[in-house]
Residue frames relative to the residue before (quaternion, step in Angstrom):
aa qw qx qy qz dx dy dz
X 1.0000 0.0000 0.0000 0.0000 0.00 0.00 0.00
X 0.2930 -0.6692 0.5797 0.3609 3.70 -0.86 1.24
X 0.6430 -0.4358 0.6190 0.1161 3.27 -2.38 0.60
X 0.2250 0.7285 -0.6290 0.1517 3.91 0.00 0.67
X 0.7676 0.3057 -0.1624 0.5394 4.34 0.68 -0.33
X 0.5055 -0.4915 0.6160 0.3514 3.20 -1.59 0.17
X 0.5880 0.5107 -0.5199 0.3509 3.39 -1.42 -0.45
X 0.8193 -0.1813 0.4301 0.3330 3.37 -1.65 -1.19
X 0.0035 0.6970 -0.6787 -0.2315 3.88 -0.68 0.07
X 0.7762 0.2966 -0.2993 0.4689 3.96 0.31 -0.02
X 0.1266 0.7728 -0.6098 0.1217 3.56 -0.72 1.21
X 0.7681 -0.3475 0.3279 0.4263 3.58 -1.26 -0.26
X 0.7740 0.2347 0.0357 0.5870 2.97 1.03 -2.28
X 0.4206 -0.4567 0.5529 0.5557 3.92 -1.13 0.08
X 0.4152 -0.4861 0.7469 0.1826 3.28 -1.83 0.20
X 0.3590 -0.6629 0.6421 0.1394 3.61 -1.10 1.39
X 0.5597 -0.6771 0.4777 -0.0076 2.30 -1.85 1.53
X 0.0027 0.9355 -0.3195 -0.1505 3.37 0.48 0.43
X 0.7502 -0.3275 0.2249 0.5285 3.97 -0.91 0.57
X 0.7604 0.3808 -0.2331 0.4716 3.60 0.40 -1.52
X 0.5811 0.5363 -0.4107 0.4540 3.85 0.90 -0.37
X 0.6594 0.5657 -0.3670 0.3324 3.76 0.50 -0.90
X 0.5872 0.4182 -0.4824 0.4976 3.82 0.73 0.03
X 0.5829 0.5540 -0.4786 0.3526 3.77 0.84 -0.91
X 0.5972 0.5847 -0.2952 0.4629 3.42 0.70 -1.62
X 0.7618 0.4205 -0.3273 0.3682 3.46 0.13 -0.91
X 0.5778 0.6245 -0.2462 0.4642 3.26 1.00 -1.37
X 0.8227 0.3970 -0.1573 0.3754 3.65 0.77 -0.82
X 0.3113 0.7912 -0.1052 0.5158 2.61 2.18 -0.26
X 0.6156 0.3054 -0.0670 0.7234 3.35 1.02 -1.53
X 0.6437 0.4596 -0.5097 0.3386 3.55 -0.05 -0.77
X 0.7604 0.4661 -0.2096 0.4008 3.66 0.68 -1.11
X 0.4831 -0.7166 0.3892 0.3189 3.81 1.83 0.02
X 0.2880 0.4733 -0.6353 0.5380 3.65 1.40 1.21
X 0.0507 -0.6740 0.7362 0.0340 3.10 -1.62 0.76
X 0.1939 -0.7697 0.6062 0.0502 3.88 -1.45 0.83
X 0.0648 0.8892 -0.4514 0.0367 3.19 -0.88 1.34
X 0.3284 -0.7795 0.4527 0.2821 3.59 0.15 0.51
X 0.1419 0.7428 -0.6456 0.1065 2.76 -0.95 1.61
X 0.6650 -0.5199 0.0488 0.5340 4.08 -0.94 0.33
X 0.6004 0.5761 -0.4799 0.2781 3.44 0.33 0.07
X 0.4577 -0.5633 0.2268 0.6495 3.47 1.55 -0.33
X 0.8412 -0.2138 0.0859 0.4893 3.99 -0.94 -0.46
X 0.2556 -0.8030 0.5292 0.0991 3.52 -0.81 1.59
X 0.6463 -0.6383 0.3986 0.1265 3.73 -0.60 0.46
X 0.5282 0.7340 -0.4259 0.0296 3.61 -0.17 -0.19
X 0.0539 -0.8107 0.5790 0.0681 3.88 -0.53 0.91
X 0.8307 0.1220 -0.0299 0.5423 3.34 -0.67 1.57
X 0.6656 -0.4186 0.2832 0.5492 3.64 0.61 0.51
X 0.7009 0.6149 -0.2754 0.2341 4.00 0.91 -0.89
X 0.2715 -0.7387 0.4745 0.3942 3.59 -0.44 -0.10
X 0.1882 -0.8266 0.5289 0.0384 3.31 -0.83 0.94
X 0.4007 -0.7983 0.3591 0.2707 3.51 -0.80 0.25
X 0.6216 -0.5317 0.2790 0.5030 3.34 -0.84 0.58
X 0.7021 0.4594 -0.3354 0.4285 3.71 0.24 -1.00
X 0.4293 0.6079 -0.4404 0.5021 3.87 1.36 -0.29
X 0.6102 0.5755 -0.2773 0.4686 3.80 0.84 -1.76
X 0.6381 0.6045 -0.1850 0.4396 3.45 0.48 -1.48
X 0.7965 0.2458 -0.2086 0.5115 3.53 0.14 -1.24
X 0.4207 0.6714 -0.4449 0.4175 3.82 0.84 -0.48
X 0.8322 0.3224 0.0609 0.4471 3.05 -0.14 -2.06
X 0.3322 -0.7707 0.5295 0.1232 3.79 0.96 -0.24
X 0.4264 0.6107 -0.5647 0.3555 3.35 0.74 1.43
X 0.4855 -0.7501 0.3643 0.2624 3.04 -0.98 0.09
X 0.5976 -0.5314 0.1889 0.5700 4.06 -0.29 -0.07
X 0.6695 0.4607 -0.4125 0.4116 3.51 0.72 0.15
X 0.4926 0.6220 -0.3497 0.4982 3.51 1.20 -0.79
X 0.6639 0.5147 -0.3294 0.4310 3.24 0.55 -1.49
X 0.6892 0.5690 -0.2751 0.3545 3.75 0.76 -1.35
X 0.5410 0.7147 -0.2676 0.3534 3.33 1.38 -0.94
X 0.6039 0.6961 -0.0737 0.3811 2.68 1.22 -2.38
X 0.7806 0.1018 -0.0619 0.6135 3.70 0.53 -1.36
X 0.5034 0.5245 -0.5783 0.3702 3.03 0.38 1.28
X 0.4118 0.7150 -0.2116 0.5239 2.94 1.79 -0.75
X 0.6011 0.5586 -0.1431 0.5532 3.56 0.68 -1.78
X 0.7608 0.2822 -0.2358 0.5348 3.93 0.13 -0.98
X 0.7142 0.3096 -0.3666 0.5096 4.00 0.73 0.32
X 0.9052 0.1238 -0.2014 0.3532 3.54 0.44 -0.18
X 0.3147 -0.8558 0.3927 0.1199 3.16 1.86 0.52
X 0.0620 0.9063 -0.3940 0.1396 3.56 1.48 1.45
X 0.7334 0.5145 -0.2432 0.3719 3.80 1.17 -0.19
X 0.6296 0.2125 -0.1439 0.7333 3.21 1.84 0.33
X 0.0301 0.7733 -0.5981 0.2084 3.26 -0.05 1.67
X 0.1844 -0.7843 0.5658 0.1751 3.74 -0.39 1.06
């Protein structure tokens, strides 16, 4: 599981992602060479030229299926990995 917060990465519950956390995540995101791109199926994956799957994203990053939903919502409002 990548490292993107302070605190714990293994707990009972997931720990909520909060508004002010999603740039970090993202930011680390890129740092680590996962890129997100909206494409029609909804948010397409790619790490290093590759295409990756979402549940890949998931296990990586240790979110869960709602987090994860959050996440590319997030992606479809602020389209943070291609900034012009």
């Amino acid at each position: 599981m990548k490292k993107w917060r302070t605190g714990k990465n293994v707990s009972l519950f997931a720990r909520p992602i909060y508004k002010d956390d999603m740039p970090i995540l993202i930011q680390a995101m890129i740092d680590d060479g996962l890129m997100g791109t909206i494409g029609d199926r909804g948010v397409l994956w790619e790490y290093n030229g590759y295409s990756i799957t979402p549940k890949a994203v998931r296990d990586a990053w240790g979110l869960t299926a709602t987090q994860y939903k959050r996440i590319c919502d997030y992606i479809y409002e602020h389209d943070p990995f291609y900034t012009v």
